[in-house]
C-alpha positions in Angstrom: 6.4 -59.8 -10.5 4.9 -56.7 -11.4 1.2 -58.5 -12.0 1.9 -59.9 -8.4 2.6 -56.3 -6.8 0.0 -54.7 -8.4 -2.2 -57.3 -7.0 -1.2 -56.6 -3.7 -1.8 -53.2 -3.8 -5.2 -53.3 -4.9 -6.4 -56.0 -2.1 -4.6 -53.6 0.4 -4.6 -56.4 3.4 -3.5 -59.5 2.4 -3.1 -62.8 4.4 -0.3 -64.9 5.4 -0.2 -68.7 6.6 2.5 -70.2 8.2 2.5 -73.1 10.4 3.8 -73.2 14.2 4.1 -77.2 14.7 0.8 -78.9 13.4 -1.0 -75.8 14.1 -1.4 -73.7 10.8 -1.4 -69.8 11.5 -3.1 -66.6 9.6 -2.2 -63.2 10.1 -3.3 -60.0 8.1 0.0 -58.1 6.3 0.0 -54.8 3.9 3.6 -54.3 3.7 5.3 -55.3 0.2 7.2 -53.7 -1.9 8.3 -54.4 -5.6 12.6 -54.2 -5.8 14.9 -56.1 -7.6 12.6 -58.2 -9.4 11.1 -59.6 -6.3 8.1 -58.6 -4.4 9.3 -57.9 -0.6 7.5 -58.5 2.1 8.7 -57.6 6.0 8.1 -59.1 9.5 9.9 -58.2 12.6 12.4 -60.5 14.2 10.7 -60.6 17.5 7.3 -61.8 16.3 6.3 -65.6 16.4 5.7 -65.5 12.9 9.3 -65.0 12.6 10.2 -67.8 14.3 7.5 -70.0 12.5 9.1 -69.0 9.1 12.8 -69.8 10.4 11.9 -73.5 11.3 9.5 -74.4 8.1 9.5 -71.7 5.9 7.0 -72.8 3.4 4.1 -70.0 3.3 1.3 -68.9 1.6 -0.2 -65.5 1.3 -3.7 -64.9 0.4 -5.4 -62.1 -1.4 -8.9 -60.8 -2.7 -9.7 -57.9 -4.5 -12.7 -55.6 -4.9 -13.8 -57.5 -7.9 -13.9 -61.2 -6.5 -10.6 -61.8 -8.0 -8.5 -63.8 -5.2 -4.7 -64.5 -5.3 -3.0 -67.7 -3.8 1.0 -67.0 -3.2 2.5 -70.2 -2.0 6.4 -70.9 -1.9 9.2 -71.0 0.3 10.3 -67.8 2.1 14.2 -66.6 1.9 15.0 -63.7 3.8 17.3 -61.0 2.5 20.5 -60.6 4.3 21.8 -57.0 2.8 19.8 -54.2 4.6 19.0 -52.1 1.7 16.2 -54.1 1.8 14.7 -53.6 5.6 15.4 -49.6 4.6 13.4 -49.5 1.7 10.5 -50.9 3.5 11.1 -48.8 6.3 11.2 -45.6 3.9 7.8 -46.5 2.7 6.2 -47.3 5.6 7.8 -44.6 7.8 5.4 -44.9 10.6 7.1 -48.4 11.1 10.4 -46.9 12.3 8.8 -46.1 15.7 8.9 -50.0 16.2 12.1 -50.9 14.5 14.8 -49.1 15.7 18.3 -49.2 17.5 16.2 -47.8 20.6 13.3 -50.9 20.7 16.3 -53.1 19.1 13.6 -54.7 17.0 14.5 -55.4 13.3 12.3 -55.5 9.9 13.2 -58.8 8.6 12.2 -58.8 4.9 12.0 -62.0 3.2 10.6 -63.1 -0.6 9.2 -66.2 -1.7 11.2 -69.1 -3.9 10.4 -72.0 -6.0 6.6 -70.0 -5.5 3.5 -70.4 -7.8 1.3 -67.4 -7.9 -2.5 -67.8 -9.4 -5.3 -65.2 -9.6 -8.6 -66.9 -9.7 -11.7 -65.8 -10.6 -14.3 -66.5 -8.1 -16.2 -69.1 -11.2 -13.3 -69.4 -13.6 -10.0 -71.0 -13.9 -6.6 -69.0 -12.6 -4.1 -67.2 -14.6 -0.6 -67.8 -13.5 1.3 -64.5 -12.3 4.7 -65.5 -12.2 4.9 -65.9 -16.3 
C-alpha cells in the first residue's frame, strides 16, 4: 500500500470515476491518507458522489505523475464505519473541518477500495502492479 500512497502524493490531484446510472462521472480528489494498511480516501455524505458509490460502488481512481508515470486504481469501495477514520483525515486536512462539522451536520465519509488492482504504467512500457 505504501507504493500506492506514495503515488498519490506525488500526482497531488488525482481522479475519481464513478458512475451515476449509465452516465460515468470524474471528479478531481487530493485527500488520502495511508492507515491501517489501507490507503483512505474521504467524500462527504451530502455529495452525489456519495450517493453514486452507495448504489454501485465499483470505482476507479486515476493518477499521473510529473514523469509520465500514470496509475489506474480500480475496485470496489467499502466505507469505514469506526470514526477514527473520518478524524484522521480531518486532522490532516484541517481546513476541511469548516465543512464537516456538527454545525453544517455534513460528515467525511471515508471509504477504501477491495478486491482492487492497482497498475503504474509507463507512458511506452508495460505496468508494474502496486498491490504486491
Amino acid at each position: 500500500m505504501s507504493k500506492l500512497n506514495d503515488f498519490l502524493t506525488e500526482s497531488g490531484v488525482f481522479f475519481m470515476a464513478t458512475v451515476d446510472g449509465d452516465q460515468p462521472k470524474l471528479r478531481p480528489l487530493g485527500a488520502h491518507l495511508e492507515m491501517d494498511g489501507k490507503v483512505l480516501f474521504g467524500v462527504g455524505d451530502f455529495k452525489n458522489v456519495y450517493r453514486q458509490m452507495t448504489a454501485n460502488p465499483k470505482v476507479e481512481i486515476a493518477a499521473c505523475k510529473p514523469d509520465g508515470h500514470w496509475l489506474r486504481y480500480t475496485g470496489r469501495a467499502v466505507f469505514e464505519t469506526d470514526p477514527k477514520y473520518a478524524e484522521a483525515m480531518l486532522d490532516m486536512m484541517p481546513d476541511l473541518r469548516k465543512i464537516y462539522n456538527d454545525e453544517t451536520g455534513n460528515k467525511m465519509m471515508v471509504f477504501h477500495l477491495e478486491d482492487a488492482t492497482a497498475v503504474d504504467i509507463m507512458v511506452m512500457g508495460d505496468g508494474e502492479n502496486l498491490l504486491d
